[in-house]
N, C-alpha and C positions, 0 to 999 in steps of 0.2 A: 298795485303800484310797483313790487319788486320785478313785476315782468317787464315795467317800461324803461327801468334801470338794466336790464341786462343789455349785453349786446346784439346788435340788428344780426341775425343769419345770413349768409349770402346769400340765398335762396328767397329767404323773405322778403316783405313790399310792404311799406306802411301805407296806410291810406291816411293822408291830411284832411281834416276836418277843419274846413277855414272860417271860423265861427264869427269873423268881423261881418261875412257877407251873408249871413244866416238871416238875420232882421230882414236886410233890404230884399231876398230873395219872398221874403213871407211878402210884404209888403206887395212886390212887383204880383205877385201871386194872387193876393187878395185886388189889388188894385184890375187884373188881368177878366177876374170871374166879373167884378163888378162892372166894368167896360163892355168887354166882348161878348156876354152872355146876352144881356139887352139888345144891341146892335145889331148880335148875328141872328138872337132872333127876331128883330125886324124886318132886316133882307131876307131870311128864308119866310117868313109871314107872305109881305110881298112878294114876292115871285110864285108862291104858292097859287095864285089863282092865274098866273102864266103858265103854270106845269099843267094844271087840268086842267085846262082849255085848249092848250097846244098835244095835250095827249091824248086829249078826245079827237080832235082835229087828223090827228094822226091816225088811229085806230077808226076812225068812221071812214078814212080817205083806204086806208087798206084792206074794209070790208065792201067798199063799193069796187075798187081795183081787181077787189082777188089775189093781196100782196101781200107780202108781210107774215102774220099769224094767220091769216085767211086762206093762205096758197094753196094749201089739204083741205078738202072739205072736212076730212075728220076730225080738223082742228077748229074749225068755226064755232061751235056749241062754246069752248074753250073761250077763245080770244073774244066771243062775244059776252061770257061772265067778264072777264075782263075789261071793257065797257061799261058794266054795270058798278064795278067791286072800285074801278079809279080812283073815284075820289078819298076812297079806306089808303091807296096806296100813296096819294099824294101828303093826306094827313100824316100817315108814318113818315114820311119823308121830311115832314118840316117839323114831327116832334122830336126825331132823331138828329136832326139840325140843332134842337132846341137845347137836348142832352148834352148834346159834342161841344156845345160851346162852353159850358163848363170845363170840362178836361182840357179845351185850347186856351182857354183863358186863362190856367192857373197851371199852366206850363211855361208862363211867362217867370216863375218863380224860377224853375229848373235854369232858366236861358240864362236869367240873370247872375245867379252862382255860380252855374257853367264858365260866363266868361267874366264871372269879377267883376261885375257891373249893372249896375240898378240901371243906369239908362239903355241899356240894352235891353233888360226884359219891358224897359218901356215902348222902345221902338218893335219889338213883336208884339206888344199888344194891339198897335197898331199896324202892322205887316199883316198879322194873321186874319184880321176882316177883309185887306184886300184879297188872302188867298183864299177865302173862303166865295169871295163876290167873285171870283176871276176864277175858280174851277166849275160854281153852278151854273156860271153863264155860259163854261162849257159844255154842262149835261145840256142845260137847255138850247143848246142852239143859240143864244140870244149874242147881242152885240159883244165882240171881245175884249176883254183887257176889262178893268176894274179904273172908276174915279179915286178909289181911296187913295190914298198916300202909301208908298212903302221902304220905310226908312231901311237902314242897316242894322242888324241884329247878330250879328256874329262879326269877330275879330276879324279871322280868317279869312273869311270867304267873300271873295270881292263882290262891290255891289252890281249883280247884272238886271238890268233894268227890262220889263217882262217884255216879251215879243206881242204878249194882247194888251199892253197899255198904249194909247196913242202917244206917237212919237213923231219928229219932223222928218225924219228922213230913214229908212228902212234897207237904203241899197246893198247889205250886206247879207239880206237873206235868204238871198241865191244860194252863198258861200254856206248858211249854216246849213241848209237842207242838202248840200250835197255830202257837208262832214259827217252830218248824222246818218244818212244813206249807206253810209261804207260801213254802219257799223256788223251789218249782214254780213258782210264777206269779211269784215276784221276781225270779227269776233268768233265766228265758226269755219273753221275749215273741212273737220270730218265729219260725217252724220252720227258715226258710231262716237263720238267724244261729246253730243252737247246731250246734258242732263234734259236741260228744261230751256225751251225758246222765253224770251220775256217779248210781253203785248206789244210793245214800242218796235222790238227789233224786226217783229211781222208786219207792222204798220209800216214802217221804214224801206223795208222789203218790195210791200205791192207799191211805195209813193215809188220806188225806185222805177220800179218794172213798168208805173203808169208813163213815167217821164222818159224812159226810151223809146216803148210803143208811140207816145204820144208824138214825139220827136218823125218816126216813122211812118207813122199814117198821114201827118201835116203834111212830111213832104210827098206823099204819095195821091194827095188830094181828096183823102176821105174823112179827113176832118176839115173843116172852113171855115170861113171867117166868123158865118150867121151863129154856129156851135158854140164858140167862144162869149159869142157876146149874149146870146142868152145864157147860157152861164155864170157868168158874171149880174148881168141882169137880173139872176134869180128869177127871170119868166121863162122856166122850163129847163132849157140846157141839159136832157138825158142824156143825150151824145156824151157829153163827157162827164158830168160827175154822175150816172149810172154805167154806160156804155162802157167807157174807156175801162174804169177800174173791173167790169164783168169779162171782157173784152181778156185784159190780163191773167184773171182768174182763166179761165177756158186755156189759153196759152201753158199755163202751168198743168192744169189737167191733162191736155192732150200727150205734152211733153211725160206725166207721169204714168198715162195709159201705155205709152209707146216701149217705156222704159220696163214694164210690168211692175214698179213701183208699191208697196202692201201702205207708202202714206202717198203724200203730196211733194212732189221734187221744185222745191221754191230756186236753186238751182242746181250745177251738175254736181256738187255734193255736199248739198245741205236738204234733209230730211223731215218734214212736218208728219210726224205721225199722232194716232191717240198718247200714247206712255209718253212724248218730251212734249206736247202744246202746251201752253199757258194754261196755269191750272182756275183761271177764271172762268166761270159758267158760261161767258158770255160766248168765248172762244168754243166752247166744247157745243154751242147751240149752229153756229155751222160746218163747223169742220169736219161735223160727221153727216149731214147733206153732200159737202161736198166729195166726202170719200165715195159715198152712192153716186153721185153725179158721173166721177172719175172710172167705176165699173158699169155704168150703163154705156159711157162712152168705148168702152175697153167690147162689150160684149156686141155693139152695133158693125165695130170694125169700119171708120170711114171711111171713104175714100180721100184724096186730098181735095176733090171739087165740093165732095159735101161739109170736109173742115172748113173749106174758105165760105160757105153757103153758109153752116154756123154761126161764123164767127162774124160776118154780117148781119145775122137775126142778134145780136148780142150786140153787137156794136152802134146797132142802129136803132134799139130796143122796138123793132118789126114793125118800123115805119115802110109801108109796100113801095112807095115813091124811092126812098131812098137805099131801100135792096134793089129793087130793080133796075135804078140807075148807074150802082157805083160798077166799078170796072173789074171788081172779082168774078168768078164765073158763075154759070145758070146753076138755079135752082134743080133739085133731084126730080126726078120724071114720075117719081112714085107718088103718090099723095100721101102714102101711108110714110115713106121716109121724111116728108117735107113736114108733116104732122109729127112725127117723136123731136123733128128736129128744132120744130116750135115748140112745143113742150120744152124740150134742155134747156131750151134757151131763156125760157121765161122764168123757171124755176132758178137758172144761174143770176139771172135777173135781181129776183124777191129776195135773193140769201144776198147778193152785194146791196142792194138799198139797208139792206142790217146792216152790213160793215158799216158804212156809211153812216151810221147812227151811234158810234162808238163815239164819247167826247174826244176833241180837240181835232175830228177826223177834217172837217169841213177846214178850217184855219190852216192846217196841214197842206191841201190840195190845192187850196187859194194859190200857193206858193207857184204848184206842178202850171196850173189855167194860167199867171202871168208868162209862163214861161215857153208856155205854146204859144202862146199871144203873139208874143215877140218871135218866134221862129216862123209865124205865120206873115208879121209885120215885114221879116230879111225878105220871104219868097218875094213878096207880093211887091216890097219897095213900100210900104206903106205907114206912114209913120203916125197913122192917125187913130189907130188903136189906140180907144181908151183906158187905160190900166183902172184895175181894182182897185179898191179904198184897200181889202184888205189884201190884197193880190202879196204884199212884201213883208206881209203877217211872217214872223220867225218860229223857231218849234220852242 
C-alpha cells in the first residue's frame, strides 16, 4: 500500500483496472460460449457434408482431367490417398470449428471491457457467427455474404456493411477494387526494401494485371462476348477465369525470363522471390512451379512468334478452333517445339486453377468479368449484357 502512496515516476504508466465493468465482461463472456458455441457448431455441422461432397467432386474431376494434384504422375499415388483420407479431413475441419467457437465466444468478454460496454460484447456475439458463416462460405465456394445479422461492436470503427451480404445497390465497387489494386505499387517501391509480400497484396496484383490485359485483349478481339457470358453463366467460361489470369502469369514469367530475374518480376521493381513470399504454404505450393516454369522458359529461348503461339495455348486453354483462328501468328513448324509448348502451357494452366481456389478469389474477379463486360458492351454499342448477381461483389 505505501507503494500506491508514493509518487507516479515520470517514466512510469499505471494500468487502470476498471472493476465496474469486470461483472458485465464475465457475463458478455459466459453469455458469448453459450450462444456461439451451439450455433457455430451447427453451421459448421451443416456445411460439413457440402465440403466432402464438393471436395470429392473436385479431386475426382482432377483425377479424370489430369489437374490439379494429378498433373505429375508421381503425385497421383499421393492425391489419390487423399480421396480416400477426405473425409478424416473434413471431420477435422468442423471439430476444429467446433473448438474455435469457444475461444470466439468468450472473447465477447474482452470486446465488452475493451470498450465499456456489455451491449457491445453483445453485438459480437452476434457479429461473430456472421463472420464465421461469411469466411466458410468463402473457403467453400458457396453463395457470398452471410444472412445473419451484424451489429456494431466497436466504438471506433465505423459500421462497414460486408461487400458478401446482399445489398441494393453495389455501384461503388468498381472504386473499391481499383483503391485496393494500388496497394502494389503503394505500398512497395524497391525490391531490395520489402521484408515480406502479404496474400492480399499478390491477389491485388494479378486482379490488377487480369484487368488491363483483359481491357487489351477485348479490345483486340480475342476475348468476346460468348467468354464473358459463360462465365458468368458458370457453364464453363475457361477463357477467362482460367485463361486470362494464366495468360497474366506467363506475361510476368516471360518478362522475368528476359530480365534474368533469380524470383518472379510482378513489376519493373517489385520482386517475388522464395525469402520475401507469403509465408503461407499455400503460396510456397506454387511459387516454386512457377520459378521452374520461368527457367524452362528462360532455357528454351522463344522466339517472339512462339511467345505469341504460348500465350494463345494459355489463353485459350488449347481449344484447336480457337488457336487457329485468332489473329496471332502460326504455330512452330516443329512438333517437338509445338509439344514442350503444350506441355508449359497446361502445367501454367493446373497451378492458376489452384490460385483460383484460394478463398474470396472467385468474389474478387466477379468484379474484373463485370468490367470486361461493359468494355465489351462500349465496343459493340451493346447494352444488353447481362451483368452478374455478383458481378459488383466489393473486397
Amino acid at each position: 500500500m505505501d507503494d500506491l502512496l508514493q509518487p507516479k515516476h515520470p517514466d512510469g504508466k499505471y494500468y487502470e483496472i476498471r472493476l465496474p465493468y469486470l461483472p458485465g465482461a464475465i457475463v458478455a463472456a459466459v453469455l458469448g460460449i453459450i450462444v456461439d458455441m451451439p450455433v457455430i457448431s451447427v453451421v459448421a455441422i451443416c456445411k460439413g457434408p457440402y465440403m466432402l461432397f464438393k471436395g470429392w467432386k473436385r479431386l475426382v474431376h482432377d483425377l479424370i482431367g489430369r489437374e490439379g494434384p494429378f498433373l505429375e504422375t508421381i503425385c497421383v499415388p499421393f492425391a489419390g490417398l487423399a480421396i480416400i483420407l477426405w473425409p478424416l479431413a473434413v471431420a477435422g475441419a468442423v471439430l476444429a470449428s467446433v473448438l474455435a467457437s469457444f475461444f470466439l465466444g468468450a472473447y465477447a468478454g474482452f470486446v465488452a471491457y475493451q470498450e465499456s460496454s456489455f451491449l457491445f460484447g453483445l453485438g459480437y456475439i452476434v457479429t461473430v457467427v456472421s463472420l464465421y458463416d461469411e469466411y466458410s462460405n468463402d473457403i467453400l465456394d458457396m453463395k457470398e455474404g452471410s444472412w445473419f445479422p451484424r451489429p456494431q461492436y466497436r466504438k471506433n470503427a465505423e459500421l462497414k456493411q460486408s461487400s458478401r451480404t446482399p445489398s441494393p445497390s453495389r455501384s461503388n465497387s468498381l472504386s473499391k477494387m481499383n483503391s485496393l489494386t494500388k496497394t502494389l505499387s503503394r505500398a512497395m517501391s524497391l525490391k531490395n526494401n520489402i521484408p515480406e509480400f502479404k496474400p492480399f497484396e499478390l491477389l491485388d496484383g494479378l486482379f490488377k494485371e487480369c484487368h488491363q490485359l483483359g481491357e487489351s485483349l477485348v479490345s483486340e478481339g480475342l476475348i468476346i462476348h460468348e467468354d464473358i457470358q459463360d462465365a458468368k453463366s458458370g457453364k464453363g467460361g475457361r477463357v477467362i477465369r482460367i485463361g486470362l489470369p494464366a495468360y497474366c502469369l506467363l506475361e510476368a514469367l516471360l518478362r522475368s525470363a528476359k530480365a534474368n530475374s533469380t524470383g518472379i518480376l510482378i513489376s519493373d521493381d517489385t520482386e517475388l522471390t522464395t525469402s520475401n513470399r507469403p509465408k503461407e504454404q499455400f503460396f510456397e505450393w506454387f511459387l516454386n512451379p512457377l520459378l521452374v516454369i520461368k527457367e524452362q522458359i528462360k532455357a528454351e529461348n522463344l522466339s517472339v512468334s512462339e511467345e505469341d503461339y504460348l500465350g494463345k495455348l494459355v489463353l485459350f486453354n488449347g481449344d484447336p478452333n480457337r488457336v487457329k483462328n485468332s489473329i496471332i501468328g502460326p504455330a512452330p513448324e516443329s512438333d517437338r517445339k509445338r509439344a514442350e509448348l503444350d506441355a508449359l502451357a497446361r502445367r501454367l494452366q493446373g497451378i492458376t486453377k489452384f490460385i483460383t481456389r484460394f478463398p474470396t478469389y472467385k468474389r474478387r474477379f466477379d468484379v474484373i468479368l463485370n468490367t470486361l463486360s461493359d468494355e465489351l458492351a462500349e465496343k459493340h454499342g451493346n447494352s444488353k449484357i447481362i451483368r452478374s448477381k455478383s458481378a459488383f461483389l466489393g473486397f
